[in-house]
C-alpha positions in Angstrom: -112.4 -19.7 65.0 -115.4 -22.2 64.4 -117.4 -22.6 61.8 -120.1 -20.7 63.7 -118.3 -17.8 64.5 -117.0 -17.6 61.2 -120.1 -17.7 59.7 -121.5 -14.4 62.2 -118.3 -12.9 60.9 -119.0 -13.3 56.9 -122.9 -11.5 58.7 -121.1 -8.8 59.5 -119.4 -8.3 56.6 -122.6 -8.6 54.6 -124.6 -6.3 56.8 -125.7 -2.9 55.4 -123.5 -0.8 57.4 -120.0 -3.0 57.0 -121.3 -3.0 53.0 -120.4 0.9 53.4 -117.8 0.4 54.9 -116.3 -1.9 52.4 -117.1 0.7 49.7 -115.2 3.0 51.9 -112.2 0.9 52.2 -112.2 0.0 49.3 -112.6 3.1 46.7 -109.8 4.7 44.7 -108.7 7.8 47.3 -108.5 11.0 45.5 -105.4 12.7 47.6 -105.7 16.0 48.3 -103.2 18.4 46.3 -101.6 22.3 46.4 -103.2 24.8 48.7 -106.0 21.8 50.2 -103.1 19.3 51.1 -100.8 22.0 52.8 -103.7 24.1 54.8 -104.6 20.5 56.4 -101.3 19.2 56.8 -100.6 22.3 58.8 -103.6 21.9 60.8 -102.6 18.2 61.6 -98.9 19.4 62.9 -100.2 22.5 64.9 -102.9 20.3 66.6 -100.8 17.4 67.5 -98.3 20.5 68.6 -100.6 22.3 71.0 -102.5 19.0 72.5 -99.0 17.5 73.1 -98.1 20.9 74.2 -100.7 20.5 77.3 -99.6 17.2 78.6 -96.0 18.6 80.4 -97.2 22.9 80.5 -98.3 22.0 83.6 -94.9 20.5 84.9 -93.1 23.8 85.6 -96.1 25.6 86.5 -97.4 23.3 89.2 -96.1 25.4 92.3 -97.9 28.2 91.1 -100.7 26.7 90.7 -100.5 25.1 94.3 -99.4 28.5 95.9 -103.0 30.2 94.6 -105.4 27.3 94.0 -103.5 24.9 97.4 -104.3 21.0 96.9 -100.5 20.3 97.2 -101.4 16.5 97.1 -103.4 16.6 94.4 -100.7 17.8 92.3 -100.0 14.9 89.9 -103.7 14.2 89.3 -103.1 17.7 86.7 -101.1 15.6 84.4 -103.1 12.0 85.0 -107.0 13.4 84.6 -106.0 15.0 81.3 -104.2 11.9 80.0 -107.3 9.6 81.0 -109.3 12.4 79.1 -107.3 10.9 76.3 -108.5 7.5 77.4 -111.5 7.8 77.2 -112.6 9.3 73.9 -109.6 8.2 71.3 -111.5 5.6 70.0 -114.9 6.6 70.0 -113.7 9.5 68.0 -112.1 7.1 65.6 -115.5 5.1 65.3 -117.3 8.2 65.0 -115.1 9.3 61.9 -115.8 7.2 60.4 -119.6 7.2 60.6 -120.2 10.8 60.4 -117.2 12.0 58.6 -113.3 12.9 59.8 -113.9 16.9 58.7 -117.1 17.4 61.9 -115.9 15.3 64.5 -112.5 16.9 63.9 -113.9 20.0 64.5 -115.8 19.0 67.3 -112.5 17.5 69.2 -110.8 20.8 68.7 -113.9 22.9 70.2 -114.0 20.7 72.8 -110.3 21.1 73.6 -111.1 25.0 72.9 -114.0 24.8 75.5 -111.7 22.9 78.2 -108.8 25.0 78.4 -110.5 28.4 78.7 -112.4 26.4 81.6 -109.1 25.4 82.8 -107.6 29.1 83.0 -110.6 29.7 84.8 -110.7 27.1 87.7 -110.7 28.6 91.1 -109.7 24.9 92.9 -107.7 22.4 92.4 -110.8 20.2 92.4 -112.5 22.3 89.4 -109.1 22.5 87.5 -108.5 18.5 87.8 -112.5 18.3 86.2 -111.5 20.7 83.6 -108.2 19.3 82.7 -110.5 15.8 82.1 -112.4 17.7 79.8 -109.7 19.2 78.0 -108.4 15.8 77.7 -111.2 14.4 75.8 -110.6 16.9 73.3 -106.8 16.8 72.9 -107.6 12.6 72.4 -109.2 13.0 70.2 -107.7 15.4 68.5 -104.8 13.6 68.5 -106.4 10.2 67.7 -108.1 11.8 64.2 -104.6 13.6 63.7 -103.1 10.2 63.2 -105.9 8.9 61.0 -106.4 11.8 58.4 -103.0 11.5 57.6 -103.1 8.4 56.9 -106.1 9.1 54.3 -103.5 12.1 53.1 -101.1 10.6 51.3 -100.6 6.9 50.0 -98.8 3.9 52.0 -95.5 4.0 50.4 -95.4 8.0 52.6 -97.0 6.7 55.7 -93.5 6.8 56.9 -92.8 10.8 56.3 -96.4 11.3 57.2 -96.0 9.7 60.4 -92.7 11.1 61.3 -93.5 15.1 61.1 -96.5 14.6 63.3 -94.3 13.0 65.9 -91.6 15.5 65.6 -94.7 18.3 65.8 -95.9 16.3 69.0 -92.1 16.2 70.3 -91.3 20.0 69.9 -94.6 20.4 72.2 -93.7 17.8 74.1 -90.2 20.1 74.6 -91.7 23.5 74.6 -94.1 22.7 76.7 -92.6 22.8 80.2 -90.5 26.1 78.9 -93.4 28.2 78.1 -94.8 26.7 81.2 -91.9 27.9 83.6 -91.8 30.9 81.8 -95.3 32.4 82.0 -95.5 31.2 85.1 -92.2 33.4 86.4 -93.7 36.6 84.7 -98.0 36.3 85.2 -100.2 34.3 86.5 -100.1 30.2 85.7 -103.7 30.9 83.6 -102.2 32.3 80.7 -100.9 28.4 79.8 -104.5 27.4 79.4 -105.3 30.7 77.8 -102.7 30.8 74.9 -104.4 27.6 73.5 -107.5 29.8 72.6 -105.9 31.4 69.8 -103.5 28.7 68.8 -107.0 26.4 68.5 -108.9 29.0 66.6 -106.0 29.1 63.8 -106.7 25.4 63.1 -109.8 25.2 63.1 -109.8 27.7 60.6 -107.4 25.7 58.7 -109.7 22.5 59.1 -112.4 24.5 57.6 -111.1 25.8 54.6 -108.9 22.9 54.0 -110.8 20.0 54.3 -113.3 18.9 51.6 -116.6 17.7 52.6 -116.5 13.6 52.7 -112.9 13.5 52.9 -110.9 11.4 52.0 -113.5 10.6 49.9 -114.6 13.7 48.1 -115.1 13.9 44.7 -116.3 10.7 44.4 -120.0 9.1 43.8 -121.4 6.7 46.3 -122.1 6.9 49.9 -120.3 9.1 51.8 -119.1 9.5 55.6 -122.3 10.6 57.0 -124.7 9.2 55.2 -125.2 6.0 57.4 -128.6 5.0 58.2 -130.1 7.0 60.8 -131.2 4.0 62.3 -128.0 2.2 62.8 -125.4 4.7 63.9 -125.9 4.2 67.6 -125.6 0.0 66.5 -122.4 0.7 65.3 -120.7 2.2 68.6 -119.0 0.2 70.9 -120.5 2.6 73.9 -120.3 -0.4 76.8 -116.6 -1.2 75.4 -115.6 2.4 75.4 -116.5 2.7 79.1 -114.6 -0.7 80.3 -111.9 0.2 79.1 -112.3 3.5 80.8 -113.3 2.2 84.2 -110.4 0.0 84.0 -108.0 2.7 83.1 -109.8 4.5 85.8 -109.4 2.0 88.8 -106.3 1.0 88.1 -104.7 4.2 88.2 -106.9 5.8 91.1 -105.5 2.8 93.2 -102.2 3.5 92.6 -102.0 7.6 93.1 -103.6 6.9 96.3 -101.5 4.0 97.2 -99.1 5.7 100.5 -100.5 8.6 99.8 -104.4 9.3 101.6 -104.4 5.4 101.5 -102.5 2.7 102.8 -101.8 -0.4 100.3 -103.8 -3.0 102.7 -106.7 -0.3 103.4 -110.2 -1.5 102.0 -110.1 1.5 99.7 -107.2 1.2 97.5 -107.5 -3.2 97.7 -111.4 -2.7 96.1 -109.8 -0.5 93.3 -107.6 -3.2 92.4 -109.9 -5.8 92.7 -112.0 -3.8 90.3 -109.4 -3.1 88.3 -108.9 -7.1 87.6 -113.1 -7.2 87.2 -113.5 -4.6 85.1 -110.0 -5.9 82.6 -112.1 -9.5 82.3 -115.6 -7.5 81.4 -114.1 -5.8 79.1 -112.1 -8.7 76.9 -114.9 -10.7 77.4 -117.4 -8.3 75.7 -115.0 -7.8 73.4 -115.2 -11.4 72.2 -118.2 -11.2 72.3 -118.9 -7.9 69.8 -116.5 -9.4 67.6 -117.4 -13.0 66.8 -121.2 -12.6 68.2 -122.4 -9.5 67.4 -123.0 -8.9 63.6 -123.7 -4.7 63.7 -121.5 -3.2 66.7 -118.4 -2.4 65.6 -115.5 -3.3 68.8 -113.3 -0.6 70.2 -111.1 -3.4 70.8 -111.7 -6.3 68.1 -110.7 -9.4 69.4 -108.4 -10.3 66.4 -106.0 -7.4 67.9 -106.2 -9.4 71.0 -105.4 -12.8 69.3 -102.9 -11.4 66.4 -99.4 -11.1 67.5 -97.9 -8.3 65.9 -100.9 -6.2 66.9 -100.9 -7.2 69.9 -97.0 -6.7 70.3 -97.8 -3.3 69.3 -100.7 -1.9 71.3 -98.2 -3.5 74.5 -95.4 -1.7 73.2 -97.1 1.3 73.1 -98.5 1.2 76.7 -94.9 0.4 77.7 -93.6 3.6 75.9 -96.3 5.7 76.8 -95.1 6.3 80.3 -91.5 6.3 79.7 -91.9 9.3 77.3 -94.4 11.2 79.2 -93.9 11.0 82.9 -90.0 11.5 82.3 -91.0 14.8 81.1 -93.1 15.8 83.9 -91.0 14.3 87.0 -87.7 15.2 85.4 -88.6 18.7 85.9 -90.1 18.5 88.9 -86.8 17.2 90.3 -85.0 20.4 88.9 -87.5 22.4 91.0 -87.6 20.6 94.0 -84.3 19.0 94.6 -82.1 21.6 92.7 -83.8 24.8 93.3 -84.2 25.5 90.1 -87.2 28.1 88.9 -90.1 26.6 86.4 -88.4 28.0 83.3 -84.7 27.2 84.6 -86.2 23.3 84.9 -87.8 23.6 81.4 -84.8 24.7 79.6 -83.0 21.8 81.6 -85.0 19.8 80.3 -84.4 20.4 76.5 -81.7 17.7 76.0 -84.4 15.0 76.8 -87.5 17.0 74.5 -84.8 17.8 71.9 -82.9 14.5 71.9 -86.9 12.6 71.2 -87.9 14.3 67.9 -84.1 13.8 66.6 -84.7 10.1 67.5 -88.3 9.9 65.9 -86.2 11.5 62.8 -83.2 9.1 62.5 -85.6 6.1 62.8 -87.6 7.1 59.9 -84.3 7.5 57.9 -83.1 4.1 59.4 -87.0 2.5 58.1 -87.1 4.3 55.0 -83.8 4.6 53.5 -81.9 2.0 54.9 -85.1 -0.8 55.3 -84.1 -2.1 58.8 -86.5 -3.5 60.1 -88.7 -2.2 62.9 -88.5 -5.1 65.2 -84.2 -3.8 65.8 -85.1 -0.5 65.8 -87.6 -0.6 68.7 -85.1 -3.2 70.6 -82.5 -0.5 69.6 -84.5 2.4 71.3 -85.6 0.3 74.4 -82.0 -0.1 75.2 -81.0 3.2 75.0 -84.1 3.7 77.2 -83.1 1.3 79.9 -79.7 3.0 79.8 -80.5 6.6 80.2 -83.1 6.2 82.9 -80.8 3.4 84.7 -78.2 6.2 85.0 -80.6 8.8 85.7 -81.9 6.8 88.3 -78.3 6.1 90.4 -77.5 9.8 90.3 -75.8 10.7 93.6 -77.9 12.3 96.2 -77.0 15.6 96.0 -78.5 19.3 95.6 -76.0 20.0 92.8 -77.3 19.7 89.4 -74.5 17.5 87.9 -73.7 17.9 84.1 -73.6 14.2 83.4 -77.7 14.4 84.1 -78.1 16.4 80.5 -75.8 13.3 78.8 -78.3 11.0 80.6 -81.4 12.7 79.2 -80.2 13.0 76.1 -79.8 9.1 75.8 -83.2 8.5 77.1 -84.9 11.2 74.9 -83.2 9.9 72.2 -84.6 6.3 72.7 -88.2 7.2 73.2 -88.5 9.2 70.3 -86.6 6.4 68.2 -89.6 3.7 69.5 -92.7 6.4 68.6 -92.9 6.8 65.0 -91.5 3.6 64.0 -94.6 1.9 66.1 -97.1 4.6 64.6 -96.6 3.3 60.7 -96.6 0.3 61.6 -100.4 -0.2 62.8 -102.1 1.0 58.6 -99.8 -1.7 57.1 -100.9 -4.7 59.4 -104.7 -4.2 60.3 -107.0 -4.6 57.6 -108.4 -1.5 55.2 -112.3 -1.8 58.2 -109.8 -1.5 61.2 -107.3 1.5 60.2 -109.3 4.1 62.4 -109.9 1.8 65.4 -105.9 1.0 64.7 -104.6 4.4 64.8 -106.9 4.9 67.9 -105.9 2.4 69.6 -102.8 2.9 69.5 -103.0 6.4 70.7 -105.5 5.2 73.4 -102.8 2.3 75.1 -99.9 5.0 75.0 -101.7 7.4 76.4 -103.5 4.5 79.0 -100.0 3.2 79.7 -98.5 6.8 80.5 -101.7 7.5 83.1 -101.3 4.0 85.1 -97.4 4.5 84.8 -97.2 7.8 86.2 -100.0 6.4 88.8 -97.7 3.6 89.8 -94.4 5.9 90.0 -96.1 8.5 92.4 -97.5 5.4 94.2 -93.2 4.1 95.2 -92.3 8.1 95.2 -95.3 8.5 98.1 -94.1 5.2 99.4 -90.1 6.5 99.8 -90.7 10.3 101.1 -93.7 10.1 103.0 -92.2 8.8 106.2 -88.8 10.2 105.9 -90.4 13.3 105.4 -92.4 12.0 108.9 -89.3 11.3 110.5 -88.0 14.5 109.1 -91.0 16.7 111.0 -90.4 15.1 114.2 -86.7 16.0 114.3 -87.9 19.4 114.1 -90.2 19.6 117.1 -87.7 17.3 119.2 -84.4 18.4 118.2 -85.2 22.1 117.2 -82.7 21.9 114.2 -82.2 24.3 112.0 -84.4 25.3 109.0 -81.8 25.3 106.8 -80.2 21.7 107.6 -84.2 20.3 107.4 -84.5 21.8 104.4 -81.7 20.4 102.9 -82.6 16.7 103.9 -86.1 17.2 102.7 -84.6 18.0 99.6 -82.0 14.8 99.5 -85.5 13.0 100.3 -87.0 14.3 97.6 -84.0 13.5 95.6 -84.1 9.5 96.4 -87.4 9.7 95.6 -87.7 11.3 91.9 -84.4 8.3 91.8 -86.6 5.5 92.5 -89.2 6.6 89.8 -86.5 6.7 87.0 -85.9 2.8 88.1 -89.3 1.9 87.5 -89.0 3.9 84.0 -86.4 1.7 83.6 -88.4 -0.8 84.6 -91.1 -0.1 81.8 -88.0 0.3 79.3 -87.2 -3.5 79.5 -90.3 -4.4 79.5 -90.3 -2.9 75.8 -87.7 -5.5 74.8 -89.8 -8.6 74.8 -92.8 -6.8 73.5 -90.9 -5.9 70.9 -89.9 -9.6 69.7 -93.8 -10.3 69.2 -93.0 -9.0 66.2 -90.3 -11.8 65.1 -91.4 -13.2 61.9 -89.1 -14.2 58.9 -88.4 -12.5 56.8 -88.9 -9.6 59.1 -91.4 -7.0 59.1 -91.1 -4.1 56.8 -92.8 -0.3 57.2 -94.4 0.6 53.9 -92.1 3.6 52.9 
């Protein structure tokens, strides 16, 4: 950095609003304790329960939903649109914590993911439900973003660790009950009630929020400016709106190009090439306005500040999380949709087949806090540790033998790649308040949340884009044979199925794929002596 640039960066720092922001940063937290600290801890764990709980409900429910609402196609836009909802807001609702407070933007994220599920349970097409589930996403973000942050403010470094490890383990267990409640409702009434039972789930914590929470936290009882008391004037300064929406559209065009990739597009048609080619536009305008806001601009406050761009270990981090974002995620979703559509299996049958993966994650996420916190390895061999194991399970998953039987070594398989992911997530998680510095811990935790959940919606695009690409004309070839050769339904059936089967295959390579891809990632954060969590 010149001289110049340095100098616009001491600006900042001496501007009104970064001056309360300092005082913010830099203020002796009073930590909440007793009945306060337990009502909001519970709120944290049964928020980052319920919005990870959306993510795979739809999984084992998706055939209902196609038999009443149709849209077959559209099927795995349910699970993308609600993961770029996440995308789009985790941020912002970072940012806007910090200006006007964690307690009422909390709030708000958790009546907006209120509002969006009982619109949800009450789309009547598949178009209307894909809109919704958007919406619903914007609230589960940043829900989940602000989950992340407050408890950071809730206890001090040296428990960032624990902290950081129960809300994983909260997310996990949604992550595994999800697609069992989903199977199950959707066996015994209609596929709505999996939007509906968030209504009274949400209500619960934001009753907890309310009565919990102090006004100004994590700054209450303290004199001096408080969240909120910004000038008017310079609130709308402070937000990174043109960032926000870059990183959106890039999201946006990357992954819209891929789900329609062999499916209503062919890769050379004009349609799916532009969205690539404004994917690469939109990628440049974005780190290029990012430099900008950072060393240029002396008020707006970056979603993306160019010093995580140009620091290794955060950078090493933010691309490790986009890397584990789709491993953990899609696995969840296409795992079970393989157990209904290769094996025959019901939507709760698939979701309690698909407990050794969910269980195996949150058992993970709890031996690598023990192996952080009590035994001090350090992160950089744990995450190589847990991308191995990931490249192992879904390796094996991914050469199973094409056949309609659901073979017991499949569970042993999840279980290794469940128990990888879930040894990667926390361990990444604590890692982010111990690097940045005390002005970036918000946009951190955010973006951190925002590149998992970024890398699990372009992931699961790109893996629907080669399973399209493998069925779609042996299905073809499949549906002439049955107009040429009248063959029986029962013998067509069972090769659509084997189809099927090569192609859920071919998306646990690319998971795979992603897996490795965590390794070097990983060694970005090589520095001797190593990195240490704060425990």
């Amino acid at each position: 950095m010149d001289s110049k640039e340095a100098s616009l960066e001491d600006q900042r720092a001496q501007s009104d609003v970064s001056t309360f922001d300092n005082e913010l940063c830099n203020a002796t937290t009073e930590y909440l304790q007793g009945r306060r600290f337990w009502l909001v801890s519970a709120s944290l764990g049964v928020t980052m329960f319920i919005v990870s709980f959306e993510i795979p409900v739809v999984a084992t429910s998706v055939v209902a939903i196609t038999d009443d609402l149709g849209g077959v196609d559209d099927r795995s836009w349910f699970l993308t649109s609600y993961l770029l909802g996440y995308v789009a807001i985790i941020v912002i609702s970072s940012k806007l914590s910090d200006i006007y407070g964690q307690k009422p933007i909390y709030i708000s994220c958790i009546v907006v993911f209120l509002m969006g599920s009982i619109a949800c349970s009450a789309a009547q097409t598949t178009a209307q439900l894909i809109v919704f589930r958007a919406f619903q996403g914007l609230g589960g973000g940043g829900c989940f973003s602000l989950s992340t942050v407050i408890a950071t403010d809730l206890v001090p470094a040296s428990e960032y660790t624990t902290i950081t490890a129960r809300l994983s383990i909260c997310a996990s267990f949604g992550l595994l009950l999800g697609p069992v409640i989903g199977g199950a409702v959707s066996a015994n009434t209609t596929w709505r009630w999996i939007f509906i039972i968030n209504v009274p789930v949400a209500t619960i914590c934001l009753g907890l929020v309310i009565i919990g929470m102090p006004r100004g936290f994590p700054l209450q009882g303290q004199t001096g400016p408080q969240p909120g008391e910004a000038k008017a004037n310079s609130t709308l300064a402070r937000l990174d709106i043109p960032g926000a929406v870059l990183l959106l559209l890039a999201a946006l065009s990357l992954t819209s190009g891929f789900e329609e990739a062999d499916s209503l597009f062919p890769w050379d048609s004009p349609y799916v090439i532009s969205l690539l080619v404004l994917c690469g536009v939109f990628w440049s305008l974005l780190l290029a306005w990012e430099y900008y806001v950072t060393l240029k601009d002396s008020v707006r406050e970056p979603v993306l500040p160019w010093r995580f761009v140009t620091q290794r270990f955060i950078g090493g981090i933010l691309l490790s999380f986009a890397l584990l974002g789709g491993p953990f995620v899609v696995s969840i979703y296409q795992i079970s949709q393989r157990f209904q559509l290769v094996n025959g299996l019901s939507g709760l049958d698939a979701g309690v087949r698909l407990i050794p993966f969910t269980l195996a994650s949150p058992i993970g996420t709890w031996v690598a806090a023990e192996a952080a916190g009590r035994f001090k390895i350090a992160p950089i061999w744990i995450i190589v540790t847990g991308a191995t194991l990931q490249v192992i399970g879904f390796a094996l998953l991914g050469t199973l033998p094409l056949t309609l039987d659901l073979l017991p070594r499949t569970y042993g398989f999840e279980i290794i790649s469940g128990f990888g992911c879930g040894f990667n997530l926390a361990v990444l998680f604590v890692l982010i308040p111990n690097l940045v510095e005390p002005r970036d811990k918000a946009v951190g935790m955010g973006a951190v949340s925002q590149f998992r959940m970024m890398g699990s919606a372009i992931t699961a695009a790109i893996v629907n884009s080669v399973y399209n690409g493998y069925t779609r004309p042996r299905l073809a070839h499949l549906s002439s044979l049955i107009t040429k050769d009248a063959a029986s339904s029962t013998a067509i059936e069972r090769m659509t199925r084997l189809v099927y089967a090569g192609g859920f295959n071919r998306q646990m390579i690319v998971l795979a794929a992603f897996a490795v891809a965590q390794i070097p990632a990983a060694l970005l954060l090589w520095k001797r002596p190593q990195l240490k969590a704060q425990v």
